[in-house]
N, C-alpha and C positions, 0 to 999 in steps of 0.2 A: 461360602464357608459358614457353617453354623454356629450354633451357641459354643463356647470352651466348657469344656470338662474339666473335673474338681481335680485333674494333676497338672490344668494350665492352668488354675489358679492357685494351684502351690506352687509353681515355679513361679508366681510373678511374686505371690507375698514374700520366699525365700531373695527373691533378686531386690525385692524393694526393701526387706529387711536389711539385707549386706548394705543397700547403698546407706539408706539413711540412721541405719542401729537403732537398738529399742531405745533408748533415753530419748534422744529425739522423736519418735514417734508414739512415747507416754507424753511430750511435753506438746504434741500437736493435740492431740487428743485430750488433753484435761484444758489445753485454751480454746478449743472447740466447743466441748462442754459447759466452760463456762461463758462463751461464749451466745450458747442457746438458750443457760440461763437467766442469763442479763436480758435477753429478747423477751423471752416470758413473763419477766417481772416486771419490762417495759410492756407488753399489751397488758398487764392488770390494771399498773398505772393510767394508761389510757382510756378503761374503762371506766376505774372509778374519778378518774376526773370528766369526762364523758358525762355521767351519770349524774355528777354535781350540774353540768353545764344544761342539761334535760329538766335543771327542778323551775317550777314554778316562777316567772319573772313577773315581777310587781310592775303592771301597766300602768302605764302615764299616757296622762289624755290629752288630745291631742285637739288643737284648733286649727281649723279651716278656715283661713283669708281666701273671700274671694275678689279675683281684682282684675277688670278691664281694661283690655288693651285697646288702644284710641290709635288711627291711622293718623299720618301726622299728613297735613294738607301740605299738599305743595302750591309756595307763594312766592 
């Protein structure tokens, strides 16, 4: 069977209309919405803290112990 044709998809949007009525399917679609919002504003956030986490770190210097391991004799 092939692709559907634009009067099977008006017969699904009319049957999905009747089941779920527009009010419900305005109030899917603006918590979707913002929904995508909220994503968006979280990768900004992500980036400009990202972007803080990339700046320049103040290095601290660092000492080198070095230290001999001794076999322990067996007695």
């Amino acid at each position: 069977m092939g692709s559907f044709s634009i009067w099977h998809w008006l017969i699904v949007l009319v049957v999905v209309l009747l089941v779920f009525g527009t009010k419900k399917l305005r109030n899917i679609g603006s918590d979707l919405g913002g929904a995508v919002k909220g994503f968006k504003d979280g990768m900004k956030d992500g980036t400009a803290e990202a972007s803080k986490a990339d700046a320049p770190v103040q290095q601290v210097s660092q000492t080198t112990i070095d230290v001999e391991a001794k076999e322990k004799s067996k007695t």
